[in-house]
Every structure is written in C-alpha cells, then in structure tokens.
TIFI-933995 format. One line per 3 residues: for each residue z, y, x of N, C-alpha, C, O. Coordinates in Angstrom, 1 decimal. Atoms other than C-alpha are relative to their C-alpha. Example, Ala and Ser with C-alpha at 12.3 -4.5 7.8 and 13.67 -1.06 7.14 Angstrom:
BEGIN
0.0/-1.2/0.9/7.8/-4.5/12.3/0.0/1.2/0.9/0.7/1.2/1.9  0.0/-1.1/-0.9/7.1/-1.1/13.7/0.8/1.1/-0.8/0.9/2.2/-0.3
end
This chain:
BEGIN
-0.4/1.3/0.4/-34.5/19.5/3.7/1.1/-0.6/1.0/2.2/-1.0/0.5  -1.3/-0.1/-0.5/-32.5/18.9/7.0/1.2/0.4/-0.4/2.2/-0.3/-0.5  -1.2/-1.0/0.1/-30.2/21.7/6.3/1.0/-0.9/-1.7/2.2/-1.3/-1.8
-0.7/0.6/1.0/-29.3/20.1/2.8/0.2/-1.6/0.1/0.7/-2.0/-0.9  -0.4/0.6/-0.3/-29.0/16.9/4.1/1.2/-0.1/1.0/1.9/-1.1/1.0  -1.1/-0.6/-1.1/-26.4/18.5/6.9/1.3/0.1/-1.4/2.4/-0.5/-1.3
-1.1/-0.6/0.3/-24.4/20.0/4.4/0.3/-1.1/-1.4/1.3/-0.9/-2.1  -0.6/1.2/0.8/-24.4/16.8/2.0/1.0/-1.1/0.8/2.0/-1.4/0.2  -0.7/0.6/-0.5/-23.0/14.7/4.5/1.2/0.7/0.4/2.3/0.1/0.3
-1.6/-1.3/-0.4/-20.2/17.5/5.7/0.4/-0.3/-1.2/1.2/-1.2/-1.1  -0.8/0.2/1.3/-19.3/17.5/1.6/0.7/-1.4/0.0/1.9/-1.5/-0.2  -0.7/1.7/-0.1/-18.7/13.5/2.0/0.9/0.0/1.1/1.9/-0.7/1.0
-0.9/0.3/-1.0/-17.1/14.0/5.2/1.2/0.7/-0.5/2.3/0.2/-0.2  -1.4/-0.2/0.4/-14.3/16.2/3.5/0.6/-0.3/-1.2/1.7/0.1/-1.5  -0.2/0.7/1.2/-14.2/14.5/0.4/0.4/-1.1/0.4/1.2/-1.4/-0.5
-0.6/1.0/-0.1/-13.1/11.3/2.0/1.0/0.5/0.8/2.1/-0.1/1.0  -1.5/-0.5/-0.8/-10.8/13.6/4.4/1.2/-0.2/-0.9/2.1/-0.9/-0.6  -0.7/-0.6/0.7/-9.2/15.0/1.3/0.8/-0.9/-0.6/1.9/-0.8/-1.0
-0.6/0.7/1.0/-9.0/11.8/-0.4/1.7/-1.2/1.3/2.7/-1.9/1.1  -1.6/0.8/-0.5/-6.6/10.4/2.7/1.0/0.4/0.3/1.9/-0.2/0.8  -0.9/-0.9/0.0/-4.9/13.5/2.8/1.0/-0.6/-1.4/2.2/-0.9/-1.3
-0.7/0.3/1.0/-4.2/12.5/-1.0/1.1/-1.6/-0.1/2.1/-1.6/-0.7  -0.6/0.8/-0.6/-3.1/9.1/0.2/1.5/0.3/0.5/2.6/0.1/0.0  -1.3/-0.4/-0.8/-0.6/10.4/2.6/1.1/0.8/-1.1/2.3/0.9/-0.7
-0.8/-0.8/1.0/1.1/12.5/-0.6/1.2/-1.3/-0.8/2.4/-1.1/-1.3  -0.9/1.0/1.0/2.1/8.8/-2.1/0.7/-0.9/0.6/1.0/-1.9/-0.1  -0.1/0.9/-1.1/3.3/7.3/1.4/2.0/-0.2/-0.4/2.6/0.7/-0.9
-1.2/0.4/0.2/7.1/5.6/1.1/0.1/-0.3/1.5/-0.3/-1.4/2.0  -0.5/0.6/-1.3/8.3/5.6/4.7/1.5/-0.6/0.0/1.7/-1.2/1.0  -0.8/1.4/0.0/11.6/3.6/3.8/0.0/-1.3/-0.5/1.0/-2.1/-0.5
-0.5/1.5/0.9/10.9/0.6/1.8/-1.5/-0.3/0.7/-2.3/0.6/1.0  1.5/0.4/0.2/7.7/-1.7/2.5/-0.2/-0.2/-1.1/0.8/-0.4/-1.8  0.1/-0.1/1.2/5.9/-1.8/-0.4/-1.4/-0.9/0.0/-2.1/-0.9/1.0
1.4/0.6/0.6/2.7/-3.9/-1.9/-0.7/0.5/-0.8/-0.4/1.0/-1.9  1.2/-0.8/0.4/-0.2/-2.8/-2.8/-1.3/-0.9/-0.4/-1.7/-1.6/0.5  1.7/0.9/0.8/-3.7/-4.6/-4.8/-1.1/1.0/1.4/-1.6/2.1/1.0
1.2/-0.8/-0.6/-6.1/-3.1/-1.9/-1.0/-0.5/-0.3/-0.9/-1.7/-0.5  1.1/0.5/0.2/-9.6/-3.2/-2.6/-0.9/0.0/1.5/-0.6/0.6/2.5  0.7/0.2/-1.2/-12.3/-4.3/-0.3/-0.8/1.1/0.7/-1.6/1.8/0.1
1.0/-0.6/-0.6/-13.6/-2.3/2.6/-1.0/-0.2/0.9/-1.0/-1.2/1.5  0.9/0.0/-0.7/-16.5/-1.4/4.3/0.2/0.1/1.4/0.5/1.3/1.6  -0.8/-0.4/-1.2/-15.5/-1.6/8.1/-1.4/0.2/1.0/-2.3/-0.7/0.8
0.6/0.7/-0.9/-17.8/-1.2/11.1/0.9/0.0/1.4/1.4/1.1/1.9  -1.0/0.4/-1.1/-15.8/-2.8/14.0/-0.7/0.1/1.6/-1.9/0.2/1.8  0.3/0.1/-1.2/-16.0/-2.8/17.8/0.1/-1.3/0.6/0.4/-2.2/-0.2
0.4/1.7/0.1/-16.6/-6.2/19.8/1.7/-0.2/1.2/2.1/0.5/2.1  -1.0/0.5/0.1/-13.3/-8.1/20.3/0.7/0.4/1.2/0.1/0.3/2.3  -0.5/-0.9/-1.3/-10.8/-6.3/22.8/1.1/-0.9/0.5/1.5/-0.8/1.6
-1.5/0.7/0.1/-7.7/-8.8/22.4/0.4/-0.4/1.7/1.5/-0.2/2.2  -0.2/0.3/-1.6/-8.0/-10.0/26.2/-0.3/0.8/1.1/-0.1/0.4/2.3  0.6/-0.6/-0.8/-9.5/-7.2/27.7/1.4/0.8/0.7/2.6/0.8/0.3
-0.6/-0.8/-0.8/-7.8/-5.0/30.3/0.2/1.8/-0.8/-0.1/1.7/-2.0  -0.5/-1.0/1.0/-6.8/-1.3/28.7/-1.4/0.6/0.6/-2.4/0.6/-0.1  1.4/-0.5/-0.6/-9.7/0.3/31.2/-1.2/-0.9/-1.2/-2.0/-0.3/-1.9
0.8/0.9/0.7/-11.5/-2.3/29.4/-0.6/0.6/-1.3/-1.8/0.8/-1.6  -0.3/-0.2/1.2/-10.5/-1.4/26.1/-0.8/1.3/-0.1/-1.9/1.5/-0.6  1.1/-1.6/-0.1/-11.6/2.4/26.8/-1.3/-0.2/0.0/-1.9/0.6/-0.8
1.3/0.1/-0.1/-14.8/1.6/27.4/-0.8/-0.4/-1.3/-1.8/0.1/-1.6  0.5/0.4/1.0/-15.1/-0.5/24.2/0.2/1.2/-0.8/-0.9/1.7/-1.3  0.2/-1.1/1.0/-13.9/2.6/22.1/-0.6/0.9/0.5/-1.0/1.7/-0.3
1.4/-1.2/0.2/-16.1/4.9/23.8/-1.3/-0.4/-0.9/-1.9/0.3/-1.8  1.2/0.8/0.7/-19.0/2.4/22.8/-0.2/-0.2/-1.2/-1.3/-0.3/-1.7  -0.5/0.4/1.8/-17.5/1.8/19.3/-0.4/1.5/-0.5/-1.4/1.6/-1.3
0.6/-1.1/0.6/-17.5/5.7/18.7/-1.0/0.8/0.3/-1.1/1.9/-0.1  1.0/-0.6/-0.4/-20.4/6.5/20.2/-1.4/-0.9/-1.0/-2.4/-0.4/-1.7  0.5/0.8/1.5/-22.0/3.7/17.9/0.3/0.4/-1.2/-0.5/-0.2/-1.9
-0.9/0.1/1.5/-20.0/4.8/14.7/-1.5/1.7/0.1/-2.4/2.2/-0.6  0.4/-1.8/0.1/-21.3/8.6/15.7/-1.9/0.2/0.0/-2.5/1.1/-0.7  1.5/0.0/0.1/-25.2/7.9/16.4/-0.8/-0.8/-1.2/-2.0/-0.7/-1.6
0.3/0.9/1.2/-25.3/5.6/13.5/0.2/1.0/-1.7/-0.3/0.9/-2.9  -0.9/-0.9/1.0/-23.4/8.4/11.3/1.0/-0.5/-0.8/1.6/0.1/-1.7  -1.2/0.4/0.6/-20.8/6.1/10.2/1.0/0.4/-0.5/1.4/0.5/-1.6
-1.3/-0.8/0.5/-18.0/7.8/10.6/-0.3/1.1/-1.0/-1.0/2.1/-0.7  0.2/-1.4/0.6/-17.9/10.2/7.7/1.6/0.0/-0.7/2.2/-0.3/-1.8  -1.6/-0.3/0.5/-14.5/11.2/7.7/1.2/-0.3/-0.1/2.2/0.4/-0.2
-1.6/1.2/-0.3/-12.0/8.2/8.2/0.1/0.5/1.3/-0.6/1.3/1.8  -0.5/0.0/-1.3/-10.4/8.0/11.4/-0.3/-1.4/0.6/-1.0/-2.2/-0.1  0.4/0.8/-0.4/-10.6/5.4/13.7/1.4/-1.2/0.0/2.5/-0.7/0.1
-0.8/0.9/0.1/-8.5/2.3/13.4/0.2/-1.4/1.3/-0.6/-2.1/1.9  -0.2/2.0/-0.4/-7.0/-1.1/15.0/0.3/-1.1/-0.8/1.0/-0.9/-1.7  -0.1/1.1/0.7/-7.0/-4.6/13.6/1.0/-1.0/1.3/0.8/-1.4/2.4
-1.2/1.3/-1.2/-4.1/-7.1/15.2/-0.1/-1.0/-1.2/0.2/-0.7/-2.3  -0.1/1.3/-0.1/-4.5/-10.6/14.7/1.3/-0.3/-0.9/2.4/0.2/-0.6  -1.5/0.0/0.9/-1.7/-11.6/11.9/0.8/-1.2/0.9/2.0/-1.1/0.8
-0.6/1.0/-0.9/-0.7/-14.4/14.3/0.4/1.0/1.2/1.2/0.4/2.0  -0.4/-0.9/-1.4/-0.1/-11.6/17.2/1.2/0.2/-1.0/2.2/-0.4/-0.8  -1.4/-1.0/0.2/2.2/-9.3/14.7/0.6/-0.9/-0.5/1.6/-0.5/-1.0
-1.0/0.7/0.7/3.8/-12.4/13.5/1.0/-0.1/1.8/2.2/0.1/2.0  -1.0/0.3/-1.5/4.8/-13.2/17.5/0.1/1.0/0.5/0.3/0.8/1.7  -0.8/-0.9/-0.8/5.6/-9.5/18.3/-1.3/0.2/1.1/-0.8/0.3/2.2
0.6/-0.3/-1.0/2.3/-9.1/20.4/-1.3/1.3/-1.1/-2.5/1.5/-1.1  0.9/-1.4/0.7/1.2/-5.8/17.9/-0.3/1.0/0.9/-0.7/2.0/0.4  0.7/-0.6/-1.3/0.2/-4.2/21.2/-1.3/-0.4/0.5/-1.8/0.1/1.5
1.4/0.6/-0.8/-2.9/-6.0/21.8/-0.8/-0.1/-1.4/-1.0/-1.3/-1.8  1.4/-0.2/0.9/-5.4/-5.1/19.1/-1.5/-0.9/0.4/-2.0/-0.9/1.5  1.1/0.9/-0.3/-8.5/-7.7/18.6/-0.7/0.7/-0.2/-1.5/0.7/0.7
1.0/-1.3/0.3/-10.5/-4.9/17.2/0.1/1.9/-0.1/1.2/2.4/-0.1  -0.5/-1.4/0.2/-10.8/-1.1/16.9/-1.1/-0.2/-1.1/-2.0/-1.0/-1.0  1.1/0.0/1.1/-12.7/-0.4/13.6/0.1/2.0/-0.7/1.0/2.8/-0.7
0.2/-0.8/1.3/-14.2/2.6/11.1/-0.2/-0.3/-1.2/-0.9/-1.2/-1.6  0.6/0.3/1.4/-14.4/2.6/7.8/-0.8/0.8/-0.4/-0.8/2.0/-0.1  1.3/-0.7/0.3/-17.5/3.5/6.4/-0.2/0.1/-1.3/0.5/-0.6/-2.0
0.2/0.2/1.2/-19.0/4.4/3.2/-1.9/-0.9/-0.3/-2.4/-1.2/-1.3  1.2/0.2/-0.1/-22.6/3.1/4.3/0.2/-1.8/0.1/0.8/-2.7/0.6  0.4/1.7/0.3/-24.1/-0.1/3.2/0.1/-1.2/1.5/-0.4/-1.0/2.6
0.2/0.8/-1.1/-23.4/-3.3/5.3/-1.5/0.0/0.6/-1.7/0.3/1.8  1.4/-0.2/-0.2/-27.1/-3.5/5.5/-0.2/0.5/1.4/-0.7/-0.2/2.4  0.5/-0.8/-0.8/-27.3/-0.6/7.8/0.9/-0.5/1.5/0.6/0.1/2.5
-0.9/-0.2/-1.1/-24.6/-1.8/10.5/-0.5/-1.9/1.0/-0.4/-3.0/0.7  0.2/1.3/-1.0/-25.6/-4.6/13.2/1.0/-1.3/-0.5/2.2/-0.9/-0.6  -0.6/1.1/0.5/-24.1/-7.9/12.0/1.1/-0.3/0.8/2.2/-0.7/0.4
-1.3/-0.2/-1.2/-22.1/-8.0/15.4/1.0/0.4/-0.4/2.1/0.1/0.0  -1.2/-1.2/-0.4/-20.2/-5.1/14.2/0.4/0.3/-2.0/1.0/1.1/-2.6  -0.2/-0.1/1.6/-20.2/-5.8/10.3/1.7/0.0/-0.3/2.1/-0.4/0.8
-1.2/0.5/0.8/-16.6/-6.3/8.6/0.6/0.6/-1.2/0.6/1.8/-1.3  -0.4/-0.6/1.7/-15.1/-5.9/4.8/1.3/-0.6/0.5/1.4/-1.5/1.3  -1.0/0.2/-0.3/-11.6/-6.1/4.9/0.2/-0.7/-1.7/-0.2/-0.1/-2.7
-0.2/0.4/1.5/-10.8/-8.3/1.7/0.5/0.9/-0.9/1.1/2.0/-0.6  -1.4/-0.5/0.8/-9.2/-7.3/-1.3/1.2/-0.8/-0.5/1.3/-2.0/-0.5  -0.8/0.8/0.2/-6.4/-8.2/-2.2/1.6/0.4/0.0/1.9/1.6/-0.3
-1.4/-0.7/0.1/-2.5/-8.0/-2.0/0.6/0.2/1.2/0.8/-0.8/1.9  -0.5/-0.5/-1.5/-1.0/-6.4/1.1/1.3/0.7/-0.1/1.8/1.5/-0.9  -1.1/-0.4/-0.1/2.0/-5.8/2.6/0.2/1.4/0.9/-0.1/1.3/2.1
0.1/-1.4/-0.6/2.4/-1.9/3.8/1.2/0.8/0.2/2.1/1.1/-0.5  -1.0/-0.9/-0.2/4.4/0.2/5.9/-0.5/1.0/0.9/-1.3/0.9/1.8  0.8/-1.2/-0.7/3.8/3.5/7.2/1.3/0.5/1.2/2.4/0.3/1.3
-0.9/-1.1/-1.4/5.1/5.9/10.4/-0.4/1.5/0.0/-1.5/2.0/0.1  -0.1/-1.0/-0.5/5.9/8.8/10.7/0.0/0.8/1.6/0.7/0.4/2.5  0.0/-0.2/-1.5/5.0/10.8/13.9/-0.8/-1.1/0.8/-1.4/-1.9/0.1
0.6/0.3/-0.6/3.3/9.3/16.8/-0.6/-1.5/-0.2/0.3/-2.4/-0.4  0.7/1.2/0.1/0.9/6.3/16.4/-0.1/-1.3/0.9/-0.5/-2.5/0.8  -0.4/1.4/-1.1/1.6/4.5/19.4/1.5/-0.6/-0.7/1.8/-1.8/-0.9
-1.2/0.7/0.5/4.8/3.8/18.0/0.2/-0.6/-1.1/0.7/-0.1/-2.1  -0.1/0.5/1.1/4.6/1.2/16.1/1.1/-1.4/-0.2/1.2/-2.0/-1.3  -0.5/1.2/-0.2/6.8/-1.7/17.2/1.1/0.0/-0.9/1.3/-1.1/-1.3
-0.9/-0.1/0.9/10.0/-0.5/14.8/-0.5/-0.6/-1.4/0.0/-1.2/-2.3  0.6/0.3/1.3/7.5/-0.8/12.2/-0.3/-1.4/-0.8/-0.2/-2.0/-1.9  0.7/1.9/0.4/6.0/-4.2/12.5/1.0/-0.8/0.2/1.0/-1.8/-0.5
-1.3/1.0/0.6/9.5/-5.8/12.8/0.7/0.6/-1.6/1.6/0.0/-2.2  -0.2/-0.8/1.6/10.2/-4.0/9.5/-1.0/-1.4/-0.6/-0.5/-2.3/-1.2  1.1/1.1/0.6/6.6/-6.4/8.5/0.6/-1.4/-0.2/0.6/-2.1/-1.2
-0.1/1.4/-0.2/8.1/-9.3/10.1/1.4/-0.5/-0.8/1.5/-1.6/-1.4  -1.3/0.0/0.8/11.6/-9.0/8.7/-0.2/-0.2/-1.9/0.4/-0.9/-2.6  0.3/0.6/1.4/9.9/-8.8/5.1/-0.4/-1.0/-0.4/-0.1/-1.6/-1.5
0.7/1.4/0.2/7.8/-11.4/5.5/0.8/-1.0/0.0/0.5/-2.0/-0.7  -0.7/1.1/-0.1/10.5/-13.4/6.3/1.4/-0.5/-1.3/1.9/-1.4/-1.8  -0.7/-0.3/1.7/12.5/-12.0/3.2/-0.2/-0.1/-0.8/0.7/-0.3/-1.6
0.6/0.5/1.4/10.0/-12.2/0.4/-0.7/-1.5/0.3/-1.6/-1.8/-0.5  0.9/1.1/-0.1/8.8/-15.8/2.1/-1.2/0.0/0.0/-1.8/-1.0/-0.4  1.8/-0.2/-0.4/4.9/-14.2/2.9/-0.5/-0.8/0.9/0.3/-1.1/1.8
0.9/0.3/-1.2/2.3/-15.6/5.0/-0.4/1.5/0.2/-0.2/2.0/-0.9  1.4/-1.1/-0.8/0.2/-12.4/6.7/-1.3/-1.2/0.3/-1.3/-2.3/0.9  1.3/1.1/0.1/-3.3/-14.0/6.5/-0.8/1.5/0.7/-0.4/2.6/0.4
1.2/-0.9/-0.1/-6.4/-11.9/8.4/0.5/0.8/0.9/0.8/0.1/1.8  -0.3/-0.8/-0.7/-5.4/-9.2/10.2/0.7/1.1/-0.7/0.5/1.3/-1.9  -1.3/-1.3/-0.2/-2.8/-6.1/10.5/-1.4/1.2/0.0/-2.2/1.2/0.9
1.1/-1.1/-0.2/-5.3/-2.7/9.5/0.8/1.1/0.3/1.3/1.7/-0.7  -0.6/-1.1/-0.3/-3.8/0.0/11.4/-0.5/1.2/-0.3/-1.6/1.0/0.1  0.8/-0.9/0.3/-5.1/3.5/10.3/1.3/1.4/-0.3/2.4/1.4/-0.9
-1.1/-1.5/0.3/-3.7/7.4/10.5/-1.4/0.3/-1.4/-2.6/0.2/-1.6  0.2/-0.8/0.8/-3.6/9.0/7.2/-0.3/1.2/0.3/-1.3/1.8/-0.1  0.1/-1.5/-0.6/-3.0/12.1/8.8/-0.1/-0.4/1.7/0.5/-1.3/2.3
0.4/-0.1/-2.2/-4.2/12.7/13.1/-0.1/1.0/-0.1/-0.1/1.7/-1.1  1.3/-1.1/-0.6/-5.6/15.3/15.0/-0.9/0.9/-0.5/-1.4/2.0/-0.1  1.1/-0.9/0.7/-7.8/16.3/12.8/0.2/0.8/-1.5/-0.7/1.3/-2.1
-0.3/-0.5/0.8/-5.9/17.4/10.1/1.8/0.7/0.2/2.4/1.5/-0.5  -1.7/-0.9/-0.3/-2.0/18.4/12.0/-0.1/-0.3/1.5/-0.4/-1.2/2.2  0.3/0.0/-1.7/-2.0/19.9/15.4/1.1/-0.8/0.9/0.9/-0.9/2.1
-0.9/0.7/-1.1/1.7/17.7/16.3/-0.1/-1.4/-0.6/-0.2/-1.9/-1.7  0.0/1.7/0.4/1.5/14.2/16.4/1.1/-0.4/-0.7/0.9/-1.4/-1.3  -1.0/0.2/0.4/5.1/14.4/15.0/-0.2/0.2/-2.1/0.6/0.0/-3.0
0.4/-0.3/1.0/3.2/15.4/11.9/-1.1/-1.1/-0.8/-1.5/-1.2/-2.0  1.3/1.3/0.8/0.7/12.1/11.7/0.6/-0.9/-0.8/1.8/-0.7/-1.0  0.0/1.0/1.1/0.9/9.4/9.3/-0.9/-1.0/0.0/-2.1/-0.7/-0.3
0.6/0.6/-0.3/-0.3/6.1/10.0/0.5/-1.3/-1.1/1.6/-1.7/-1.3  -0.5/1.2/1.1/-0.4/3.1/7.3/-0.7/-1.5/0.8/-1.8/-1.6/1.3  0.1/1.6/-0.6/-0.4/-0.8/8.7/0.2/-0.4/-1.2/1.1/0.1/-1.9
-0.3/0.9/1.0/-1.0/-3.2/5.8/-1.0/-1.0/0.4/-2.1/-0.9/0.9  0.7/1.0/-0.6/-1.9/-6.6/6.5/0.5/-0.8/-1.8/1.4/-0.6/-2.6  0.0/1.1/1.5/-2.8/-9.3/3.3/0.7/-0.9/0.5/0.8/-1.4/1.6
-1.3/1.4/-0.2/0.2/-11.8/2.6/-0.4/-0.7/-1.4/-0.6/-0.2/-2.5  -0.6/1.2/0.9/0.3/-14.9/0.7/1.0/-0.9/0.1/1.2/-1.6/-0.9
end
C-alpha cells in the first residue's frame, strides 16, 4: 500500500514537471504579454521583506523543510513574491515571501502559511538564463505598466519554468514574473 502510494505521488510529481516544461514551450521572451491566470494554491514562507539575507536562508530552509515534511512540493519549484509597490519603486530585490505551489487542499497547510494567488489578468515577462537576474526584466514591467496605463495590484510571482532540476546550465532556465494589473 506504501509502495503504491510512493509511486502515485512520483506520477503527480512528473506530471506537474511535464506540465511546466509544457509551459516553457509557449514562453515569449520579447514582448510582455497578458495572460487570464487562474487561481493558485500557494503554501508561503513567513514574511522575509526586512530580514537580513542570513536571515532569509534560514526562512527558506524552514519553508522547504515544511513544504517537504508536509509533501507539498510535488513538483513545482520554489518561488518569490515582491510586493507590487517594491517592483513598482525598483526594490524587486527584496522578496516579501518565498512560496510553493501546491496541488494539496488549503485545509491541509497551517493558515500562517496558506495563500491562493488570485485569478485574474496579469502582466508577464519571462528570462532567459540565470534567475537572479532579474532587474532588466522588471523595468521591462514597469515601462509597460506605464505604457498600457496598469496598476500592478498584489504581488510580482516569480517562478523558474525550467531550473536545476530539469537543465544542468543555468543559461538554460526559464523563469516567468507575472504580477495582476488593473
């Protein structure tokens, strides 16, 4: 019964791999573009925005050491959330949250650490290659926003389509930022 519970969750875990592999197949790295996202299941880590970077480490050990004894993670990668008022003032370096997406019922996740990312209409731009580098990107954000007249409401959801765990050069990842505008 174990063993087929083992190897049901492995199926889910590359089934949601596959499906952000399939993602990354439809990514537009010159134009931003908008997107209807639907709502997700997130479980988040507890608020990093002022913390020290030592600091920060500590929270993402705790975060994936929670995500991983919980079994949350099944499959997504791990993400940041910035403050739409940070990437609006150019401070998209200081993430308020690190989050997973999950496929498991809020129910199951400590209410601390609950979050659904709305649905709704978002503005998205992706990178190529390394994931720290994102600062070209988000003035790309801010430059639209300021061109199609958007607000950014909620937060900036940073997330690799492709990492580590699916291309061994970072020059190879694929990371999507879309934050909800009205």
């Amino acid at each position: 019964r174990n063993e087929i519970k083992k190897y049901q969750r492995m199926d889910h875990i590359l089934t949601n791999q596959l499906d952000l592999l399939e993602d990354a197949k439809e990514v537009d790295f010159v134009n931003i573009t908008e997107h209807m996202l639907k709502a997700r299941r997130m479980v988040i880590s507890e608020n990093v925005r002022n913390l020290t970077l030592f600091e920060q480490e500590q929270i993402i050990q705790k975060h994936e050491n929670y995500c991983m004894e919980n079994e949350f993670n099944i499959g997504y990668s791990y993400g940041t959330m910035i403050a739409a008022s940070d990437l609006l003032a150019g401070d998209e370096d200081f993430p308020t949250y690190f989050f997973t997406r999950t496929d498991k019922p809020l129910a199951m996740i400590g209410k601390q650490y609950r979050h659904v990312r709305p649905a709704g209409r978002y503005a998205t731009v992706y990178l190529h290659g390394d994931y720290d580098d994102h600062t070209a990107a988000c003035q790309r954000l801010r430059d639209y926003f300021a061109e199609k007249n958007l607000r950014p409401i909620g937060f900036a959801y940073e997330e690799s389509l492709i990492d580590d765990a699916s291309a061994a050069d970072s020059r190879d990842y694929i990371t999507r930022i879309a934050v909800q505008v009205i």
